[in-house]
N, C-alpha and C positions, 0 to 999 in steps of 0.2 A: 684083704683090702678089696672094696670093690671097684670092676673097671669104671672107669672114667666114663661118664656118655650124659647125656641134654633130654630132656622131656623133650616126647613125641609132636612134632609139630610146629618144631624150633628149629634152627638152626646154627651154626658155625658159618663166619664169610671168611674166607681167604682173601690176601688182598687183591688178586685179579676178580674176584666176586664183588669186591667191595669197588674197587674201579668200573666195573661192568654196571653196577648199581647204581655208581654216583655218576655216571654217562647217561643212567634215564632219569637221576633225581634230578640234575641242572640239563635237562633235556625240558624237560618239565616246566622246571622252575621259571626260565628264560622264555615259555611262550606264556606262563603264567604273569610274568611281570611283560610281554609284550600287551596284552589287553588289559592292562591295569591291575592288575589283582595285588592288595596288600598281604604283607603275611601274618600271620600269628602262631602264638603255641597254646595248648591248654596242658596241664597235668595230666597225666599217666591216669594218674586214677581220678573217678569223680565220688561223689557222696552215690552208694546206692539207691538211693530216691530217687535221685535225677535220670539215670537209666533205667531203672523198670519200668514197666509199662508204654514203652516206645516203642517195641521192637516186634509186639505181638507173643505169645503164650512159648515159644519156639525160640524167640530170640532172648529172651529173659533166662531161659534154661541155659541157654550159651556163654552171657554172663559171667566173667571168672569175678568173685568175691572174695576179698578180702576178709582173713580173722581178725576180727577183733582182738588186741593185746591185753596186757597187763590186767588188771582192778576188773577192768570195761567186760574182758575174756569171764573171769570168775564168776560176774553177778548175771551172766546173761547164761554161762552152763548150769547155775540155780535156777534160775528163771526158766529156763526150759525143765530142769527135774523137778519143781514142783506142777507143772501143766503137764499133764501126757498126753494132750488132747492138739497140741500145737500140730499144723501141717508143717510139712517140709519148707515149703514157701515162709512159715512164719518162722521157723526154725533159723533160715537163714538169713534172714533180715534182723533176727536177735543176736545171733553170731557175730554176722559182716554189717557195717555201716559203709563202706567202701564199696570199690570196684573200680577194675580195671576197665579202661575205656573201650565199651563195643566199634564202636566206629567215630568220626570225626564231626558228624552231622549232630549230634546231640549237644553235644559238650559244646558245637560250635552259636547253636540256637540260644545254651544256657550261657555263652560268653555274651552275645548282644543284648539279652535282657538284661545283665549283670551291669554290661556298660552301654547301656542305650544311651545316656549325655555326651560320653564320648567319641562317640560315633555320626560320620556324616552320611546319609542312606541318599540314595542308594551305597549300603558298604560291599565293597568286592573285595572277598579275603580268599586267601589259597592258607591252605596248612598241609605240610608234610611229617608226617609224624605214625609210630607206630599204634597198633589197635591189637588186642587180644579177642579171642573167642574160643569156648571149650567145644569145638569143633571136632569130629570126626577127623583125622590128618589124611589127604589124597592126594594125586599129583596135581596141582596146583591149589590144592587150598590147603591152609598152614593155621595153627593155633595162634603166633604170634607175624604179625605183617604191618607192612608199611602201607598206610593210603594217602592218595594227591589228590585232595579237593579244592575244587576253588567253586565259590557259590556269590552269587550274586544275592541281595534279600532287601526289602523296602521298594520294591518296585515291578509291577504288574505289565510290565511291557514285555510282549512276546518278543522286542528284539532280542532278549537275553539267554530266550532258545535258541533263536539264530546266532547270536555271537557263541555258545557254547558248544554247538556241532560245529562252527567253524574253527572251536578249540581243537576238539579233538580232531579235527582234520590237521592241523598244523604239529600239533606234535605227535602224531603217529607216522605222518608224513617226514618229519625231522627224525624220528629215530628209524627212518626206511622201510618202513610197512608198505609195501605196494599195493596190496590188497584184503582190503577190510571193509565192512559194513557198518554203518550207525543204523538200529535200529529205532525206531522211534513209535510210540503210542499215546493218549491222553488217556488217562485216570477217568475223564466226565466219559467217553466211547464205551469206558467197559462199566459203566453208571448205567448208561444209556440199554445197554445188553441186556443188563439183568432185568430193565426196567420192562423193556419188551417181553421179558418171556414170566415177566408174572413173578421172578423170583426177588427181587429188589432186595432182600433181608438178605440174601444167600450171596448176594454180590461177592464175597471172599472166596468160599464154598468154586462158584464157578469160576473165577480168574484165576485162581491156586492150579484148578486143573485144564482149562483151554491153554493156561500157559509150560504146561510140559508137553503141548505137540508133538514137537520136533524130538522129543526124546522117546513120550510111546506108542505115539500114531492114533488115529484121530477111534481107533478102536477099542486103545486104552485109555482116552480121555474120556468116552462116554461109558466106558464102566465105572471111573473113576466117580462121576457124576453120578451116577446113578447108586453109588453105594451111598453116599452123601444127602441119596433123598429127593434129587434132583427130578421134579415129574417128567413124564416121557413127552412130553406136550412143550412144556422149557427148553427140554435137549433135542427136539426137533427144530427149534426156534434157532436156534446154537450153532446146530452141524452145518448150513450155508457156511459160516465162517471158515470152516476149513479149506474151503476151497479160494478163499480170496488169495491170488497172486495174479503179478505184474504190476503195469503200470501205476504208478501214486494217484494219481487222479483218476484213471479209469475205477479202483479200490475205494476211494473215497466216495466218487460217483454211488456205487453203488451202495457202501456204507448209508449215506444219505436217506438213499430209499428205505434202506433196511431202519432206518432210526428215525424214520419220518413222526412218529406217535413221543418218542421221550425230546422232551426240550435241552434238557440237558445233554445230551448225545448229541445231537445239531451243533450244540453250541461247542462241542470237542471236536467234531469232524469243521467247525469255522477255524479254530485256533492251528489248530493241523495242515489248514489249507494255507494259511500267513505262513506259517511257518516254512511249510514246504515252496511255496512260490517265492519267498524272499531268498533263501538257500539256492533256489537253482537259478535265481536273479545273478547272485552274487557268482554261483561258480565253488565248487570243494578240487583239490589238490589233489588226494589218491583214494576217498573215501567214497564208497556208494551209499547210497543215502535207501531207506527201505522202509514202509507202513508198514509196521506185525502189530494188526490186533488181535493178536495173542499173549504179548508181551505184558506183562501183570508182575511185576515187580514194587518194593518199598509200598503193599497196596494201604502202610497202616499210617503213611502221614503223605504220601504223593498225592496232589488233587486236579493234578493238569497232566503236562507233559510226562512220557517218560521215556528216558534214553535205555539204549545198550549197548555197545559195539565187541565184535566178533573179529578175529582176526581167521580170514579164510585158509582152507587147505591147509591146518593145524587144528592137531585134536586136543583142543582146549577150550573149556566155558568161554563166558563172555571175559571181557579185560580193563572194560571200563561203564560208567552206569552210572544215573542220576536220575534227575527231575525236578518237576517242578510242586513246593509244598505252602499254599496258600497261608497258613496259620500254622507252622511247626513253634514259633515262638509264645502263642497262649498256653503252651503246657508248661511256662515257667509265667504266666500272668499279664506278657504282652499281645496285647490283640490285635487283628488286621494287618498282620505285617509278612508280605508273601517274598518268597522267596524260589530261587531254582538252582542247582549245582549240581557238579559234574563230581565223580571220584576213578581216579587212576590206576588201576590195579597193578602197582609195582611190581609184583612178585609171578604175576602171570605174564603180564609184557615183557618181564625180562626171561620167561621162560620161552616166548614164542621168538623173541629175539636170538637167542642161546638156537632152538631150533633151526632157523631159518640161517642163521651164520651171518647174522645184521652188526655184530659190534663192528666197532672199528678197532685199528691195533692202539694201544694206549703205552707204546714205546716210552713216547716221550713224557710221560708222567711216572715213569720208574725212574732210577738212576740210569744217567748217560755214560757216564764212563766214573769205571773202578782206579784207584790211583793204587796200586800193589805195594806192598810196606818192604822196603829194601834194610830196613835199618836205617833212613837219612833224618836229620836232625828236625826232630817232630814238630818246631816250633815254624820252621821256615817251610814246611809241609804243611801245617793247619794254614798260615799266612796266604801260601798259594792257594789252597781248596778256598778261601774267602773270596779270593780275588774271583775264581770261577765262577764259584757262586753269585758273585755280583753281578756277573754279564747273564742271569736265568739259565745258567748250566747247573742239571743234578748229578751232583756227584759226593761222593762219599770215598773213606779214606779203608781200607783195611788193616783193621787195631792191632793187628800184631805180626810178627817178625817172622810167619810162617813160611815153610818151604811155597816154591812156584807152583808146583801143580795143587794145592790147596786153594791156594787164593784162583786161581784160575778155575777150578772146581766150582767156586762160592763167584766166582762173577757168571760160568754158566749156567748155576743152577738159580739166580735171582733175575736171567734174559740180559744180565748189561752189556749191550751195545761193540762198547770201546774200552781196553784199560790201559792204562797208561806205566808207562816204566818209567821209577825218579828216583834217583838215587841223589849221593851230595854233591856226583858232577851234574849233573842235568835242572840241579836245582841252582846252582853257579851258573850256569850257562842261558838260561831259563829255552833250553832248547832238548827233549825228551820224544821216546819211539810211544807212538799211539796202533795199538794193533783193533784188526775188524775182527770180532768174535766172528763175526759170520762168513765172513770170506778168508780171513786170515792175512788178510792185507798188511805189513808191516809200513810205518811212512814217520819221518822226523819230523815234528810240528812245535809250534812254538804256542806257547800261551797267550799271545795277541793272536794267533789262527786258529786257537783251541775249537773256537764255536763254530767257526765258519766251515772247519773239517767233522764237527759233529753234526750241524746241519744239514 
C-alpha cells in the first residue's frame, strides 16, 4: 500500500493553523468591510478561454487544466491522433475546456461583465477565496493558496490609490506588523522609460529586468538587458535609475527631468505626486510609503499605479500587490471601465506573522473546560453542558467512562484550560471541583460562577 502523502505545494492545516489563518482571514475581512467593500465568490474553476491569454506566455504555462471527461475525453484523443501537427498549446485546449482559477482578478473582471445590470459602479468587491498555480513549490510560494483582494472598478479617481495604501496600512497594522514598506510605481513612468531610450516596443524586455535589482544588482540587470538586445546607448539611458533613492519628491523631482521628452511619463510622475501628497496629508499608521521605479509588476494588464508591500527584516518576497488596470474588462467585451485593487497574500503574511511571534493566544476559541465522564446520568449531564453553553462557554463532554489519567491526557493534549469533576452528587447539588490545568489550582464552583471563574 502506498504511504499516505498530498501533492507538492499543498498543504494539510491543523486546527491551530486553521485558527491562526482564520485571525488574518477576518483580520482582513473586517477592514475590508470597514472601507466598504462588498463580497463575492466565483467557481474554482473557470472556462479555459477566459484565463489564457491574461497572464502573459509564463503565466498560461502555470495554468492547472482541467481533463476533459467522458464522450468530450474520447473525440478530442481522436482529434489529436488524426493531426500530428497539433502544438502542445493546441493539444491542451482540445483536452481541457476548464481550468482552475490562476488568481481572483480575472475571474473577478469576467463576474462584472457578466453582471454589469446588476451592478452599482463604482462597485467595491473583496473575494477571499483559493487560486491554484503549477508553480515551482518554495518557502512561500505554494501551488494551491488563498488570496484577499478587494478592487475597486468604474472609476478613474486617484482617490482609490489613496484609500487602498491606507488599506493596506490598516490591516497589517491590525495583525501587528510594525514595520513594512508599500511600495509604489506607475505603469505610464516605466512607458515613459522605454520611450526615452528609443526602445518603446521592448518596454516588457526592460521592466522584466530593471525590476529584479534588488535580487541581482544593477550588474546583472544590464547583462540581463543586454542579452535581450537591449542597445548599449538604451542601457546607458537606464542605469541613472539605479541610483534613485531617498526622498519621494526629491526622486520624482528628478524623474521629471529625466522624462521631460515622453508625455506619457509626465503624466505618471503627476498621478504619483496626487497620490503621494494626499497619503502623507492623510498620515499611514506603521507603513512606510517608498517610489521603486523599478517595480514592474502584472506589466500585461496594470496601466497606472502599481503596489507592493514587503514586510522588513524577514526573508520573504513581497506579501501583498495590486494596481491599477484602465480596460481589464474589454477582454471580455466591456469598454472603458477602469479599475485598481489590492491582493493579500494569505499564505506569506501568515508566514511572516508565525516568524515574528505576532499571533495572539486563541485560548478562548478552543474548548474552555473538559467536564470528565464519571459514569453520572448522561442525560442530566448533556442538560448541564446546554446550560453552559448558553452563557458562550466552550465546552465539551468526554464520551466515555475512561480511567482519570486518560481523560486528563486528552484535556492536556487538546490545551483545555479547566475540567471540571461531576459526578451524580455534584450534579444534585449543582455544586462541583473546577481544576487549573495550568496551575493545578483546585476550587468548588457553582454553575451560576462557572463563566465568571473561567473568565
Amino acid at each position: 500500500m502506498a504511504k499516505p502523502s498530498i501533492p507538492k505545494g499543498t498543504r494539510d492545516f491543523s486546527p491551530t493553523e486553521i485558527l491562526k489563518r482564520n485571525y488574518i482571514f477576518d483580520t482582513i475581512k473586517k477592514s475590508f468591510v470597514n472601507f466598504g467593500f462588498l463580497p463575492i465568490e466565483t467557481p474554482s474553476m473557470e472556462k479555459l478561454e477566459t484565463l489564457t491569454g491574461k497572464y502573459g506566455e509564463e503565466g498560461d504555462n502555470l495554468i492547472f487544466k482541467v481533463l476533459n471527461r467522458g464522450d468530450k475525453l474520447s473525440k478530442a484523443v481522436n482529434k489529436i491522433g488524426e493531426n500530428e501537427t497539433f502544438s502542445q498549446g493546441k493539444i491542451e485546449h482540445i483536452l481541457c475546456a476548464e481550468a482552475l482559477r490562476y488568481d481572483l482578478t480575472v475571474p473577478f473582471a469576467r463576474y462584472v461583465v457578466q453582471h454589469q445590470n446588476e451592478i452599482a459602479f463604482p462597485f467595491k468587491r473583496y473575494q477571499i477565496q483559493p487560486v491554484w498555480r503549477a508553480d515551482r513549490p518554495q518557502r512561500g510560494r505554494y501551488r494551491e493558496f488563498f488570496q484577499c483582494d478587494a478592487d475597486i472598478i468604474g472609476s478613474n479617481s486617484l482617490l482609490n490609490e489613496v484609500e487602498l495604501i491606507q488599506l493596506f496600512d490598516e490591516v497589517l497594522t491590525n495583525l501587528g506588523l510594525a514595520d513594512f514598506t508599500i511600495k509604489v510605481n506607475n505603469r505610464k513612468i516605466l512607458t515613459g522609460i522605454a520611450e526615452i531610450t528609443g526602445e518603446s516596443e521592448r518596454i516588457i524586455d526592460i521592466t522584466v529586468a530593471i525590476d529584479k535589482l534588488d535580487k541581482i544588482g544593477e550588474e546583472g540587470v544590464v547583462k540581463e538587458l543586454i542579452n535581450k538586445g537591449i542597445s548599449t546607448e538604451a542601457i546607458d539611458k537606464i542605469k541613472p535609475l539605479f541610483q534613485l533613492k531617498g526622498d519621494i519628491s526629491i526622486i520624482l523631482s528628478e524623474m521629471k527631468t529625466m522624462l521631460a521628452t515622453s508625455k506619457v511619463g509626465l503624466k505618471g510622475i503627476e498621478e504619483l505626486t496626487t497620490v503621494f501628497d494626499t497619503v502623507n496629508a492623510i498620515g499611514l499608521s506603521k507603513a512606510q510609503l517608498e517610489f521603486d521605479v523599478t517595480l514592474a509588476r502584472g506589466l500585461n494588464y496594470y496601466t497606472g499605479a502599481i503596489f507592493e508591500v514587503k514586510a522588513n527584516n524577514v526573508n520573504m518576497g513581497s506579501i501583498c500587490g495590486g494596481g491599477r488596470y484602465d480596460d481589464l474588462t474589454s477582454i471580455f467585451g466591456l469598454k472603458d471601465i477602469s479599475g485598481v485593487g489590492v491582493s493579500f497574500g494569505a499564505d506569506r503574511i501568515y508566514d511572516v506573522i508565525e516568524e515574528l511571534s505576532l499571533f495572539p493566544s486563541f485560548q478562548s476559541a478552543t474548548t474552555q473546560v473538559l467536564f470528565l465522564n464519571f459514569g453520572a446520568d448522561t442525560v442530566k449531564l448533556l442538560k448541564t453542558l446546554k446550560t453552559i453553553r448558553n452563557q458562550n462557554i466552550h465546552a465539551e463532554y468526554y464520551p466515555e467512562n475512561s480511567n482519570l489519567k486518560k481523560q486528563m491526557k486528552y484535556a492536556n493534549a487538546k490545551g483545555i484550560p479547566f475540567v471540571a469533576f461531576i459526578g451524580e452528587n455534584e450534579l444534585d447539588s449543582g455544586v462541583f471541583k473546577l481544576k487549573n490545568m495550568e496551575t493545578g489550582e483546585e476550587k468548588e464552583v457553582t454553575l451560576d460562577l462557572l463563566a465568571e471563574e473561567l473568565n
